[in-house]
C-alpha positions in Angstrom: 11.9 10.1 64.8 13.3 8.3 61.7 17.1 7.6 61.7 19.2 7.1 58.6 22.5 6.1 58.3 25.4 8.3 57.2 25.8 6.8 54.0 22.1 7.3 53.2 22.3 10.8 54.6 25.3 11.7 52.6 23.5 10.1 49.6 20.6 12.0 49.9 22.8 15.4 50.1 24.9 14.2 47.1 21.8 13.7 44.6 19.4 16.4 45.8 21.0 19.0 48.0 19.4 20.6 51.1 16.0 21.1 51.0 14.9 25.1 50.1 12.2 25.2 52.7 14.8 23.8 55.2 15.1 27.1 57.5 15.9 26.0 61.2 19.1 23.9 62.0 18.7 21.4 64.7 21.8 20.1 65.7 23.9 23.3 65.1 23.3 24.6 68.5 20.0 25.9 67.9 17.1 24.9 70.6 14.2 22.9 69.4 11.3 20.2 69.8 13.1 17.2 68.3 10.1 15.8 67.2 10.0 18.0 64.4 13.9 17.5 62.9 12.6 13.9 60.5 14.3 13.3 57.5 13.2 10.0 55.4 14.0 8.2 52.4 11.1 9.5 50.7 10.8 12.9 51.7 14.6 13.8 50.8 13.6 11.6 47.3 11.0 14.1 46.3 13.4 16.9 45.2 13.8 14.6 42.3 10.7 15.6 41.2 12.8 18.8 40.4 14.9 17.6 37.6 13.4 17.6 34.1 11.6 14.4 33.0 13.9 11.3 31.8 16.8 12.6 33.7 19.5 9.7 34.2 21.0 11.3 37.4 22.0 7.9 39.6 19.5 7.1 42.5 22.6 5.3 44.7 25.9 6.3 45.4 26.9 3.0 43.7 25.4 3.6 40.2 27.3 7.1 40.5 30.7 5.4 41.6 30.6 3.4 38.5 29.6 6.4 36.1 32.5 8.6 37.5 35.2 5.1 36.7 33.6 5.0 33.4 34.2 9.0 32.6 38.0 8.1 34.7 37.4 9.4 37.3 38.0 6.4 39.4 40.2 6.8 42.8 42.6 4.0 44.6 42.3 3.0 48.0 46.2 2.2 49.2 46.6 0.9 52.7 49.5 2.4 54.3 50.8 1.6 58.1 49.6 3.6 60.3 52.8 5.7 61.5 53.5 6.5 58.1 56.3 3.6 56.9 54.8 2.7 53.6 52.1 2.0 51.4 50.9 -1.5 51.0 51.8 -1.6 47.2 54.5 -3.2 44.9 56.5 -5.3 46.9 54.5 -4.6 50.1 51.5 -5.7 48.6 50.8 -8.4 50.4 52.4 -7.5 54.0 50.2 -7.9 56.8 52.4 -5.7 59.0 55.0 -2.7 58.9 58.5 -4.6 57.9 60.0 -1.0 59.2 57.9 -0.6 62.4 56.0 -3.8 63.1 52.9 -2.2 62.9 49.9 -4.4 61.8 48.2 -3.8 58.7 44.4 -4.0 60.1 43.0 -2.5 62.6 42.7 -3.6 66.5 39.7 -3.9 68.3 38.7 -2.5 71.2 40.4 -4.7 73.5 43.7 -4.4 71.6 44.0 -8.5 71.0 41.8 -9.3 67.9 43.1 -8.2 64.4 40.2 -7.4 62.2 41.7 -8.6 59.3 39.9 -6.5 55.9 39.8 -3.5 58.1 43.2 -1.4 57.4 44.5 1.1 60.0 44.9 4.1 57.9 43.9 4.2 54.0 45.2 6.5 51.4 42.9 7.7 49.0 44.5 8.0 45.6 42.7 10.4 42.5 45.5 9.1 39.9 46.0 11.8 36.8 46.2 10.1 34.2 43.5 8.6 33.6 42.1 12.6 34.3 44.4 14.0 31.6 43.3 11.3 29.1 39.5 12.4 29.8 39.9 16.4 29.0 41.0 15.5 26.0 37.7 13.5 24.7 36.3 16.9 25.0 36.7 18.8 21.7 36.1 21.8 23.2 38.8 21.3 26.0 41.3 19.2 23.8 41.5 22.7 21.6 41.8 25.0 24.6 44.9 23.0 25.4 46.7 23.9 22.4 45.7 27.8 22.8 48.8 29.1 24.5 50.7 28.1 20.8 47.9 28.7 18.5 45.5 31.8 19.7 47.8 33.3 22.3 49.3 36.8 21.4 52.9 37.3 21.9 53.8 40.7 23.2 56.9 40.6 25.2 54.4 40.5 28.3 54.1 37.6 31.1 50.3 36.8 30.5 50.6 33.2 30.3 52.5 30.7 31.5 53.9 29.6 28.4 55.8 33.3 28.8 57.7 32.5 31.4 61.3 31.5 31.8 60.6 27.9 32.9 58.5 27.1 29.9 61.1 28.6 27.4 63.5 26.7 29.4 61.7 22.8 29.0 61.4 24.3 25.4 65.4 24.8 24.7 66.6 21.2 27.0 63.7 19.3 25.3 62.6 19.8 21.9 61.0 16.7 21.1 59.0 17.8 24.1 58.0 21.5 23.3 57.0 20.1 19.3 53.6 17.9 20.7 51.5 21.1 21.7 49.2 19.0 23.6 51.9 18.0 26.1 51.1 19.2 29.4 53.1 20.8 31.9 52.1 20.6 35.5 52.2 22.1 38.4 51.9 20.4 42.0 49.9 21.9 45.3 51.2 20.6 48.2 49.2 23.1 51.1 47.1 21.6 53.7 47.0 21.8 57.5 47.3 18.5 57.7 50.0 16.6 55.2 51.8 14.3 56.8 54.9 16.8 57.4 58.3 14.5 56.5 56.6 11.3 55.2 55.2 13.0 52.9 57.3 11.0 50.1 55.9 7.9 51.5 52.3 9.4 49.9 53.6 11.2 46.4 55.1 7.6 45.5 51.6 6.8 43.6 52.0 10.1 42.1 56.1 9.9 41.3 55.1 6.9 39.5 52.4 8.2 37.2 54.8 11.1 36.4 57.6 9.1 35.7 55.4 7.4 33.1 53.7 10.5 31.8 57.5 11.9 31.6 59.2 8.8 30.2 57.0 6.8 27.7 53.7 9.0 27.7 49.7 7.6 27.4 47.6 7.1 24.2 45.8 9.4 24.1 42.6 9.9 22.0 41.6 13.6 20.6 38.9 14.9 20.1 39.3 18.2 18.3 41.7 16.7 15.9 40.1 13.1 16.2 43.3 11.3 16.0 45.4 9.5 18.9 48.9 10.8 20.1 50.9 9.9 23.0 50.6 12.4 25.8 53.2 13.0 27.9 53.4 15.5 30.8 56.1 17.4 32.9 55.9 18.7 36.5 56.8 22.2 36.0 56.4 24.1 39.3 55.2 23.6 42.8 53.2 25.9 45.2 53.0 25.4 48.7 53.7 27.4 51.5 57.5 27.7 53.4 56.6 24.4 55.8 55.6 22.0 53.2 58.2 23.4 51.2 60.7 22.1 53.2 59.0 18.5 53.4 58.4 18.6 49.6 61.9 20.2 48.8 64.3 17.9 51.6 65.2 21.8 52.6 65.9 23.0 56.5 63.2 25.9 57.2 63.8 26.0 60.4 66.8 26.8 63.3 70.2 28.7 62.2 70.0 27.7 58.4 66.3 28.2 57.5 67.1 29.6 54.3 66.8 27.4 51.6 69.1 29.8 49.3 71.9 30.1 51.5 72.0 27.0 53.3 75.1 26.5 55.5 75.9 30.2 55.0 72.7 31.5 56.1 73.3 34.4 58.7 71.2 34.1 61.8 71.3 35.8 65.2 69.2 34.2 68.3 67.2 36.9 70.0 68.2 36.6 73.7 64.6 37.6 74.9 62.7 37.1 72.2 64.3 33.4 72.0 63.8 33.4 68.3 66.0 33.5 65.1 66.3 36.8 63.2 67.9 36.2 59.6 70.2 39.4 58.7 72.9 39.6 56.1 70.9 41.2 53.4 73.4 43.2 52.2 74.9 40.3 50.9 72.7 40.4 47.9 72.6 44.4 46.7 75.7 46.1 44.7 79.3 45.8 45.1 79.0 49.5 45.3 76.0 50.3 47.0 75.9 52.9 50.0 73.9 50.6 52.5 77.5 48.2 52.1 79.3 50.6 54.1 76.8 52.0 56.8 77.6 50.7 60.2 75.1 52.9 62.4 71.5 51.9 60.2 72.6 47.7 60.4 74.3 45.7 63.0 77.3 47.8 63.4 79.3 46.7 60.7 80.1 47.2 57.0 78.8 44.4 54.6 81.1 43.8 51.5 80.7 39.8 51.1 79.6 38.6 48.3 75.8 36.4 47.9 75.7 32.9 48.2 75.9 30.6 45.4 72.1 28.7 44.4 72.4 25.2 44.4 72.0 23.6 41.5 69.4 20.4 41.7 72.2 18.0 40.9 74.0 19.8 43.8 70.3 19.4 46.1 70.0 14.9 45.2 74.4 15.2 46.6 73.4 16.8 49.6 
C-alpha cells in the first residue's frame, strides 16, 4: 500500500476532486481487503487529463496560494495566546509570552519543558476584506451590479431590497457625503458558529475593527472597472446576524439569568420556575395599548392587571456608558 501525506492528499482533492469510478469507501466504516484502497501521485494526476488542452490550473498547492494573493485573495496568519488574551500583533508583535496570562507564545512539547520556538500555540486565520472588496470591483460586470440598487432598481413603496429599508434611508439622511458614492458598500457581519470563542470574541474582530475603521474613515483606491476610473471606496457595517448567544458576546448584552432581555435590561420581568428551575420571561403586556382589554384581565395572566408602561430602548451612546 502507498501512503501519501495529508498535504499531498488534500492537494490531490483540491485540483481534481474524487475520482467518478471511486464507489466503495474504505475507512468510513465499511469492511474491505486493504490491499485494494491505493491512491498514488500518478493515479490521482490523471484526472488532469480531463481538463481541456493548455489549461493553466496549478499542479501544487503553492503555485495556487500565490494565484489566489495575486487575485487578493490572500489570508493572514495572527498568533494569538492560547487562552484567548491577545493576538500577537501591533504592540504584541514581538512578545514571546501572554503579558495578561503568562502563557508562552509556541507550543510545548511533549514533555512540557522544551519551547518549540516557530511553532505558535493557537493561530488565527485572518481573510481581510479589503483587499476582497477592491477585487469585485475589477470585474465590470460585478462593479455595475454594485450600483444597481440606485440605478436599475424599481421603487414601489415595497421592501425588496435592502436599500428599502429604514437603516439604509437612515445612513442616507446622517451621512450624505456617504450615500452620494453609489459604489460605497454597506456591510453586514455573520457572527454564527458552534464554536466562536464565546466572550473573547473581541480579542478576534480586532483585525477586522481595524479594516473597518479604515474602510469607514479614509476609504481604499479603488480601481473600476465598469466606469474605468479610480474612486475611494469606503464601506459601513450596517447589520449583524447571529443567533441570541453570540449576540450577546457580539453585542456586550446579558442573554442569560433574570435580565436576558436585551430590550429591557434591568427591568426585564422574570419568574424562576420552582420545578422546572428555569427562567420564564412575562410582562408582555407591557408592550400592547394603554387601552387594550388583555391590560385588565387577571384570570388569563398571572393574576394581576398590567397597566405599566414598555421600557425605554437604549440608545448606543447609552449601550458604550453602560
Amino acid at each position: 500500500m502507498l501512503c501519501q501525506t495529508p498535504q499531498v492528499i488534500r492537494e490531490h482533492l483540491f485540483f481534481n476532486g474524487i475520482d467518478l469510478d471511486y464507489r466503495v469507501w474504505y475507512w468510513h466504516g465499511e469492511k474491505g481487503p486493504m490491499e485494494d484502497f491505493q491512491m498514488s501521485h500518478n493515479n490521482v494526476m490523471t484526472n488532469a487529463n480531463m481538463l481541456p488542452l493548455n489549461n493553466e490550473m496549478s499542479l501544487s498547492m503553492y503555485e495556487a496560494k500565490k494565484t489566489f494573493s495575486a487575485l487578493g485573495m490572500e489570508y493572514q496568519k495572527i498568533h494569538a495566546c492560547p487562552n484567548d488574551c491577545i493576538l500577537y500583533r501591533n504592540q504584541y508583535k514581538d512578545a514571546i509570552a501572554c503579558p495578561t496570562c503568562g502563557k508562552s507564545r509556541w507550543k510545548i512539547n511533549n514533555e512540557g519543558e522544551k519551547i518549540k520556538k516557530g511553532v505558535s500555540a493557537k493561530v488565527l486565520w485572518y481573510f481581510p476584506p479589503i483587499p476582497r472588496f477592491k477585487r469585485m470591483f475589477q470585474s465590470s460586470k460585478t462593479a455595475k451590479h454594485l450600483m444597481w440598487h440606485a440605478k436599475d432598481k424599481e421603487y414601489d413603496g415595497k421592501l425588496r431590497h435592502p436599500s428599502d429599508s429604514s437603516a439604509w434611508k437612515l445612513v442616507d439622511h446622517m451621512w450624505p457625503d456617504f450615500a452620494f458614492e453609489l459604489r460605497n458598500l454597506r456591510l453586514a457581519l455573520s457572527t454564527d458558529g458552534p464554536r466562536q470563542p464565546g466572550k473573547n470574541i473581541d480579542v478576534y474582530l480586532s483585525p477586522l475593527v481595524d479594516d473597518l475603521k479604515t474602510l469607514w474613515e479614509k476609504g481604499v483606491e479603488t480601481y473600476d472597472a465598469h466606469l474605468r476610473e479610480v474612486f475611494t471606496l469606503k464601506a459601513i457595517l450596517l447589520w449583524t446576524i447571529n443567533d441570541f448567544p453570540a449576540y450577546g458576546n457580539l453585542a456586550g448584552c446579558t442573554v442569560k439569568g433574570y435580565y436576558a432581555c436585551p430590550i429591557c435590561g434591568e427591568g426585564t420581568y422574570s419568574k424562576r420556575l420552582k420545578h422546572g428551575r428555569k427562567n420564564s420571561y412575562m410582562g408582555h403586556r407591557r408592550f400592547l395599548p394603554r387601552n387594550h382589554p388583555y391590560r385588565r384581565q387577571k384570570k388569563a395572566f398571572n393574576g394581576e392587571q398590567d397597566f405599566r408602561i414598555p421600557p425605554k430602548i437604549l440608545s448606543g451612546k447609552k449601550y458604550l456608558k453602560s
